[in-house]
N, C-alpha and C positions, 0 to 999 in steps of 0.2 A: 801846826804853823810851819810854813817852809823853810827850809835853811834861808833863802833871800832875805826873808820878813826877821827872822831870828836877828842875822848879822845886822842888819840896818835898825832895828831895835837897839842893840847892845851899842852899835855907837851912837847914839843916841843920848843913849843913858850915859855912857863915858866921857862926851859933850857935857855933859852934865855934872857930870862928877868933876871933869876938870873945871869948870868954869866958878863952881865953889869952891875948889880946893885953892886956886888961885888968889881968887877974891878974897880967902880967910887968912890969906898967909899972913907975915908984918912984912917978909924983907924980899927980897929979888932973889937970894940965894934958896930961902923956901918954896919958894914960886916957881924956881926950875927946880929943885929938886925933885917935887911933886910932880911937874909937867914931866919931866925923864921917867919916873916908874911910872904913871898913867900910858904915858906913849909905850913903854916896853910892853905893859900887861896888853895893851891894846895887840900888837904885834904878836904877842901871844896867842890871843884869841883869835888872830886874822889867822895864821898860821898855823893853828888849828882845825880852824872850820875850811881851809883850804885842804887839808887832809881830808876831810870827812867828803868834800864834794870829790875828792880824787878816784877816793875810795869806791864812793856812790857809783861814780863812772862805770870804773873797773867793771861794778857789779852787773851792769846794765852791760855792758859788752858781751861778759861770761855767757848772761842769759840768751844775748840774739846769736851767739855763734851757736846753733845747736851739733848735738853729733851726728853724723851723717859721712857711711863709707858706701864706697862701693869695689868689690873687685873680683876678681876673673880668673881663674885656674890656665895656664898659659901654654899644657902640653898635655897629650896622651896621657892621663893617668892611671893604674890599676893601683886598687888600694884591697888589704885586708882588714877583716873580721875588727871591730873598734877602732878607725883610725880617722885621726882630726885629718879634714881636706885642707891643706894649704896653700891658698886661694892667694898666688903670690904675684898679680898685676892690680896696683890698685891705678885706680881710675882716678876716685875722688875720697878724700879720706879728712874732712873738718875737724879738726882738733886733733888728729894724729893719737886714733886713739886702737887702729886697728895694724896688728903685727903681721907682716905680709912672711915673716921667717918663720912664725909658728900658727896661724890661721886665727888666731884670735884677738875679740875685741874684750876691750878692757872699758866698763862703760863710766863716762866719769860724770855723771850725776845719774839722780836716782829719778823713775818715771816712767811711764809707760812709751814700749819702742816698739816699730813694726821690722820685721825682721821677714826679708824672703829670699828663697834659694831658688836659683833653677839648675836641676842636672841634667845632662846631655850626653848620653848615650845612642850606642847603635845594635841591630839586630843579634838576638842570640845571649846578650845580658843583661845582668842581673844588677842592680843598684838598688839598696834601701840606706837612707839616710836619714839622720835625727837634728834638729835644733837642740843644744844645748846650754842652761844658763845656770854657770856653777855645779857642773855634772848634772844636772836635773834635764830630764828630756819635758821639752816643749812642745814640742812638734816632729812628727816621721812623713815619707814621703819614700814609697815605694815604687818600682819599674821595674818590669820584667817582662823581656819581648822574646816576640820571637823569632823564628829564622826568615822571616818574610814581613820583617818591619819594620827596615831600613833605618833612618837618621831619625832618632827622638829626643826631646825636650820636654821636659814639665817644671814646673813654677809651683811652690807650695808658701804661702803666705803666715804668718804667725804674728797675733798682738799678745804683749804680754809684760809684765812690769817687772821692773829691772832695777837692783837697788845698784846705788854707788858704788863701785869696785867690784864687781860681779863680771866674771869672764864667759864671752859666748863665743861659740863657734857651732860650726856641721862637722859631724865624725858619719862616719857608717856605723852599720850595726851589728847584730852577733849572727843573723844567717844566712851570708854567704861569704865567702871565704877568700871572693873575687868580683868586686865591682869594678866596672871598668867605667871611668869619664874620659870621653872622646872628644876630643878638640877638631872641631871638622873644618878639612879646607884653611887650616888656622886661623878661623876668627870667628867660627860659633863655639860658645864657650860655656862651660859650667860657670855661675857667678852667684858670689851673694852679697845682701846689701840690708844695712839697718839704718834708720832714724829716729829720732826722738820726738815722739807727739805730742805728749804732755807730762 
């Protein structure tokens, strides 16, 4: 039964309850007295159930804002051997849940998210990189060019389920010692980006 039907039910019945409470009284002074606590408890219950649809609201908001970032590594970087990329342009970041001063997201409900990186490199290196959720590797995503292979880009996509409070980011890996992300022309850019599917 819906909250509408519930509330308009309940006064209903409290029409009720006053109209014999009234009717059995002897005096005038019983008659309000009776009608004063019925009207409070009544108020009670409106002011209740006025919470609970508040509440309801809230919930239904929570749910349609899903999470959803996106952002961008902003300069020339070389990174070594295990190190989190700190992807510090965000673009778009829904619920503010990804930290542009330490590169990671912080995921605030629990579900499956797609999560994809592109790194951006140029001839002559070397870049391998990992998805990580809660240190756990997800996904890698290797490049290694060579002296005649000018501006490169690749994209490596990953679905994968993500409980509440679980932190993700892209680090590098352990075998090379010098990956370098090239920010070309400034504005081809390393980037990564996650959403919430279900």
């Amino acid at each position: 039964m819906s909250l509408w039907v519930r509330l308009y039910v309940g006064i209903l019945l409290l029409q009720r309850v006053l109209s014999k409470s009234i009717s059995n009284g002897t005096t005038i002074e019983n008659r309000t007295d009776t009608l004063e606590k019925s009207s409070e408890l009544l108020l009670l219950r409106i002011n209740s159930i006025s919470d609970i649809l508040t509440s309801l609201q809230t919930n239904v908001q929570r749910e349609d804002k899903r999470p959803l970032f996106y952002v961008e590594l902003s300069e020339d970087t070389h990174l070594n051997t295990n190190s989190i990329l700190k992807f510090d342009i965000q673009v778009i970041d829904e619920g503010n849940n990804f930290n542009t001063g330490d590169g990671i997201f912080v995921a605030p409900i629990s579900g499956v998210y797609l999560f994809s990186w592109t790194i951006q490199t140029q001839f002559s290196q070397h870049v391998q990189t990992e998805l990580r959720v809660d240190n756990i590797v997800k996904g890698k995503q290797l490049m290694s060019l060579g002296a005649g292979a000018g501006y490169f880009g690749t994209t490596r996509n990953v679905l994968c389920t993500v409980n509440k409070g679980d932190h993700v980011w892209i680090q590098t890996d352990n075998h090379y010692t010098d990956h370098y992300f090239d920010d070309i022309n400034g504005g081809v850019r390393s980037s990564f980006m996650g959403m919430f599917i279900q």
